[in-house]
N, C-alpha and C positions, 0 to 999 in steps of 0.2 A: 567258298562254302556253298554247299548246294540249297535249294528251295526247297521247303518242306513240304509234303502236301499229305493228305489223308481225303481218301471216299469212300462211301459207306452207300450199301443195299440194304434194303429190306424186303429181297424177295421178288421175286416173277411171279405175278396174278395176272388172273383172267377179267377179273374189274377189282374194283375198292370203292364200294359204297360214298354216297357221297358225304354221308354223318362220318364217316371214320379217316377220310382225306386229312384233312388239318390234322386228328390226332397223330395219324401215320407220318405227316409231314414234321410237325411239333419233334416228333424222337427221332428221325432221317438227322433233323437239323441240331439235335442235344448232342448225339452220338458223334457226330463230325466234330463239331464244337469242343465235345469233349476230348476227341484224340487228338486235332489240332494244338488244342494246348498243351498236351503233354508234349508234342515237337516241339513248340516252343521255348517249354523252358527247358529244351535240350535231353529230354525223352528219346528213348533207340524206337524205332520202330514198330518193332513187338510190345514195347508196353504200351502205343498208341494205338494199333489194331485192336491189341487185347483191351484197354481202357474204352475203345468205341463199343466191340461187338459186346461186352458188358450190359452199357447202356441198353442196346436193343435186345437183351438175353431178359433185363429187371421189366422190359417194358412189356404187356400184355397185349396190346396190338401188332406184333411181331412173333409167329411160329418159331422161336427157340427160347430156352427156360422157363420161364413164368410166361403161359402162351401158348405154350406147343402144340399143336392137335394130338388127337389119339389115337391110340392103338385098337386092333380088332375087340380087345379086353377090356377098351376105357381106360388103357393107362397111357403114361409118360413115356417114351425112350428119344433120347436126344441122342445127334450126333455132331461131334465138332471137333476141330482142328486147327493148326496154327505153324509156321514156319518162318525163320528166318531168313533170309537171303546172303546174308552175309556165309554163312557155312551150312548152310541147306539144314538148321537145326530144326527138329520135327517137336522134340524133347530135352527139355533142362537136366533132367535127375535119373534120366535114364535113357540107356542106348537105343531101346526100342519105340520105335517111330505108332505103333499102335497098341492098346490096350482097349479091350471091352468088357463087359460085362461087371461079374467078383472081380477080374484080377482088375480093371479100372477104378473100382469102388475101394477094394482095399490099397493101392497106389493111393488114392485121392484121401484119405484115412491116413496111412501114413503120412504123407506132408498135412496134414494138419486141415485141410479142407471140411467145415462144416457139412453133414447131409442135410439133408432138406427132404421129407414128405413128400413123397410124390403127389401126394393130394394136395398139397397149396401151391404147385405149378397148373392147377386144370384152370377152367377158366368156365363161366358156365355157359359162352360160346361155343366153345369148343366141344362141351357134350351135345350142343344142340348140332353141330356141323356135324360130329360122328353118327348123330343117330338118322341125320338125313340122307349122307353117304350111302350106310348100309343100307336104306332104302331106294334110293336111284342106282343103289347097284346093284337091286336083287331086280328090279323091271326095266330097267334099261341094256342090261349085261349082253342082251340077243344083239344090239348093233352096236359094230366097228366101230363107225363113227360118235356114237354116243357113249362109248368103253373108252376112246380116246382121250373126250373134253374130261372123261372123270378124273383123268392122270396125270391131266393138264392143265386142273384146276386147282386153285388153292397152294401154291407152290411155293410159299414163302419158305425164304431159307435168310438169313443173315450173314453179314461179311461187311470186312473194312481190309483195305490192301492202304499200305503208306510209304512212305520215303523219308527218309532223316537227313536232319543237317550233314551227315557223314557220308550219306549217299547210299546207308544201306537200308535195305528194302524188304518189308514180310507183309504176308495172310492172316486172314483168321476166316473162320466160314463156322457158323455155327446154325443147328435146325431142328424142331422138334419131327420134321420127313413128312410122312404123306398121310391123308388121313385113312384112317379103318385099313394101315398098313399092319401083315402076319408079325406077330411079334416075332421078334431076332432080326427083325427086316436091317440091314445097313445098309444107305445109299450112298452117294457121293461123298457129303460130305466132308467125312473124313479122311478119302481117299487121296492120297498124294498124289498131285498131274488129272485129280477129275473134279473134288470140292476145289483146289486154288494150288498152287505154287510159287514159291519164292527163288529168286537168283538173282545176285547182284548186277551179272552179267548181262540178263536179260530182262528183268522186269518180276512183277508180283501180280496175279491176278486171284480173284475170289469168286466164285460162279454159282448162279441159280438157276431152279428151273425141275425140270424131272430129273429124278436122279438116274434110274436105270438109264435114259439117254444118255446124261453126261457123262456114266460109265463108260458104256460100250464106247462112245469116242474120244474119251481121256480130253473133256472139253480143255481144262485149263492148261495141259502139256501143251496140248494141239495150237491152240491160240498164241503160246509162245515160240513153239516152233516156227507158226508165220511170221511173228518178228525177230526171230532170229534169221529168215531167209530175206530179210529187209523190209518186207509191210511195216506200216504206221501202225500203233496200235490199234486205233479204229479200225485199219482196213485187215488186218490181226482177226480182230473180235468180228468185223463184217464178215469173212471167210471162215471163222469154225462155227460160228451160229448156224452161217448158210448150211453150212456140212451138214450138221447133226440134223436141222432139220428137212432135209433132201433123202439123208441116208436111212433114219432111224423114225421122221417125225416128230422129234421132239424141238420143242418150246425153251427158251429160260432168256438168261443174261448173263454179263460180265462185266465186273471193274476191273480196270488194269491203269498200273503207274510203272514207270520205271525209273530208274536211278538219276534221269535229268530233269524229273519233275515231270516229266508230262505225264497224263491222263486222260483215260475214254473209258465213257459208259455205252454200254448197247445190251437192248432185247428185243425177242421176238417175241414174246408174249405179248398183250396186251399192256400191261405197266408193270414200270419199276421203280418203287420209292427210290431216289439215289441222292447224297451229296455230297461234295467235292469242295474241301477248305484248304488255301492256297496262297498266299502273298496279301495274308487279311481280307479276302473274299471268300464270301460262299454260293457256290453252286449251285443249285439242287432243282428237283424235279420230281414228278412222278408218271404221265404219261407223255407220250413223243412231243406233243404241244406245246408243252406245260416246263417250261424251264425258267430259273428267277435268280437274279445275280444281285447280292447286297452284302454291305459290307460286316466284319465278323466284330465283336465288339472287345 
C-alpha cells in the first residue's frame, strides 16, 4: 500500500505581514490537516485536494473565494482547476476540460451548486489593496523596474497536489489572479500544464506566482518533463523556476508529489505559506528559514 501524503500553498508573496503570519500559518496547517484525513480514511486523491483547496477558498487570508483581490471594476473573478492522475480527468460530468464565464455558471446551476454574491467574497482588504494598486500604478507605471515588482506582488494563488493509498495522484490550484487585473483577464490557473498537472506516471504538481509567466513557459508541464528526464523532484522544480525566471522574469512556486510519496516545495518569490502531511507528520513553512515538523493529531 502506498504512503499517503497531501501539501498545500497559499501563494507566492513578496512579504506577509507579521500580524497576519500565524493566521496564514493557522489555515496552511487546517487545509493539510484537513485533506490528509480524507487519505486516511481512504479518500481518492481528488476529494483530498479538493477537500484542502476548500479550506483555503472559505479562508479570507488567502486570494481565492472569500478573499480574492479585485478586478479593474472592484469585482470578483476567480480562476480554478483540478485533475486526476489516474486518467488525466479535468472534469466529472462533462467532456470538456474548460468552461468560463455563463456557460461555467450555468454548468455549476445545473449540478446543483449554490451562487454566492459576489459581494460577500470582497473583503474590505482587498478594496483597500485595489485602490492602492491603481495608485502606484498610475505614478510608478514610467519605470520597468518598479512595473515589474507590481506583477510580482501579491501573487497568491492556492493549491494542494496529493497521493492516495492506491497511488493515484491529482491537482487543484485555485485564485482570485492579480489585482486591478482587465476584466475577462485568465491566467494560469486554470490552465492544464501551467496552473498544475496530474499523471500517475509522473507525479502531480500545483503552481504559483505570476500567471502570464507561468503561461508562456507551461511552468507545471515543464517541471514534470524534468522529472520525467530523471531530476528529483526538487532538482524538477530547481530547473523550471530557474527558467522562467532567466527567460521571462517571473517569480512564483511549486508543490510537487508523485506516486511513491515523495514531495518538494520550492520558490522564488520571497515566501510561500506551504504544508506537507505525511506518515502522521506535518510540515509546514512559510519563508526559506522558517520550516517546523510536528506531529498531526
Amino acid at each position: 500500500m502506498n504512503s499517503a501524503v497531501i501539501v498545500v500553498h497559499g501563494g507566492g508573496a513578496s512579504c506577509i505581514s507579521k500580524d497576519r503570519k500565524e493566521r496564514v500559518r493557522q489555515g496552511i496547517v487546517k487545509a493539510a490537516t484537513v485533506g490528509y484525513n480524507i487519505l486516511k480514511e481512504g479518500g481518492s486523491a481528488v476529494d483530498a485536494v479538493e477537500g484542502a483547496v476548500v479550506v483555503l477558498e472559505d479562508d479570507a487570508e488567502f486570494n481565492a473565494g472569500h478573499g480574492s483581490v479585485l478586478n479593474e471594476n472592484g469585482e470578483v473573478e476567480m480562476d480554478a482547476s483540478i485533475m486526476n492522475g489516474k486518467d488525466l480527468l479535468v472534469m466529472e460530468k462533462t467532456h470538456h476540460c474548460f468552461l468560463t464565464d455563463q456557460g461555467a455558471a450555468k454548468f455549476a446551476a445545473d449540478n446543483g451548486i449554490p451562487a454566492i454574491p459576489g459581494e460577500q467574497l470582497v473583503t474590505e482588504r482587498n478594496k483597500k489593496r485595489l485602490e492602492k494598486e491603481k495608485h502606484e500604478k498610475l505614478t510608478l507605471i514610467s519605470s520597468l523596474s518598479l512595473f515589474l515588482s507590481l506583477l510580482t506582488r501579491s501573487l497568491g494563488t492556492v493549491g494542494a497536489v496529493a497521493v492516495d493509498c492506491r497511488g493515484n495522484v491529482a491537482y487543484a490550484t485555485s485564485t482570485g489572479g492579480i489585482v486591478n487585473k482587465m476584466p475577462g483577464r485568465v491566467g494560469d490557473t486554470p490552465c492544464i500544464g501551467s496552473g498544475g498537472y496530474a499523471d500517475n506516471d509522473i507525479g502531480a504538481i500545483s503552481t504559483t506566482g505570476h500567471g502570464e509567466s507561468i503561461l508562456k513557459v507551461n511552468l507545471a508541464r515543464l517541471t514534470l518533463f524534468h522529472v520525467e528526464q530523471g531530476k528529483t523532484l526538487e532538482e524538477a522544480a530547481e530547473a523550471s523556476l530557474g527558467y522562467m525566471k532567466s527567460k521571462v522574469k517571473g517569480v512564483g512556486g511549486v508543490i510537487v508529489v508523485n506516486k511513491a510519496g515523495d514531495w518538494a516545495v520550492k520558490w522564488t518569490s520571497a515566501s510561500m505559506p506551504w504544508a506537507a502531511a505525511k506518515d502522521g507528520k506535518l510540515h509546514s513553512g512559510i519563508d526559506l528559514s522558517d520550516t517546523s515538523v510536528t506531529d498531526l493529531p
